[in-house]
N, C-alpha and C positions, 0 to 999 in steps of 0.2 A: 504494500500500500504506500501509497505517496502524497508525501505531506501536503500538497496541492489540494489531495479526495479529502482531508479531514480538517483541514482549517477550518473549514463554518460552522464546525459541529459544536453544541455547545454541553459545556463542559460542567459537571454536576456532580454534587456530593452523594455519596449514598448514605452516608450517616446521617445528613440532617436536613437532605432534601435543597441545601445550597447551590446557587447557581453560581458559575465563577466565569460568567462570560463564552466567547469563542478560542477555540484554539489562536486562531490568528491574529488575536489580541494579546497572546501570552509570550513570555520570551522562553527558550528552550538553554538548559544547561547542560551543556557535555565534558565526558571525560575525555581528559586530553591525550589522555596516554593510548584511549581503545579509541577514539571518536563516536562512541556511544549517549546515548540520552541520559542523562545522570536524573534530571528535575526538570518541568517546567514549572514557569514564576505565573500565576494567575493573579488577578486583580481578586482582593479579599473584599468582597462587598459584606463579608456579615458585620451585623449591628451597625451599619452605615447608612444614611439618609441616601446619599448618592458617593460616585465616586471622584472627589473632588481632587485627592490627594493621590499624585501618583506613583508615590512610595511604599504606598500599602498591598503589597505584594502575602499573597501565600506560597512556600515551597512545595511543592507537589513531586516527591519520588516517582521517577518512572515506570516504579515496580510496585504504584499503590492502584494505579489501572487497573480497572476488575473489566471491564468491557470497554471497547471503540466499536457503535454499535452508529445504523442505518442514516441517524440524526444528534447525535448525543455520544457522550466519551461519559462514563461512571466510574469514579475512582472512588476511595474510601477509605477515611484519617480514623486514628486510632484515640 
């Protein structure tokens, strides 16, 4: 699959029913050693009015992924 297919897919918590926006809004973090997906950085909108601040980032492990499914990417925090 090719990052192209999933960028508009929007990206959602499974624990708390959170939405954190589209892929293509997130930045991606790699390992430099393997060039692998280490994190992507999603916009935290919980407990926020709006997303005013662009600092407010959630880490999201590459390996918390439960599904990249038709419309939607479901990961889930511990």
């Amino acid at each position: 699959m090719r990052l192209s297919e999933i960028g508009y897919k929007e990206i959602i918590n499974l624990s708390n029913g959170s939405r954190h926006g589209q892929l293509s809004n997130a930045e991606l973090l790699f390992d430099e050693k393997n060039g692998k997906i280490k994190a992507i950085l999603v916009p935290d909108f919980q407990g926020r009015i709006g997303f005013l601040n662009n600092k407010d980032y959630l880490q999201l492990p590459w390996n918390s992924i439960l599904k990249i499914g038709e419309d939607i990417i479901i990961f889930e925090t511990t």
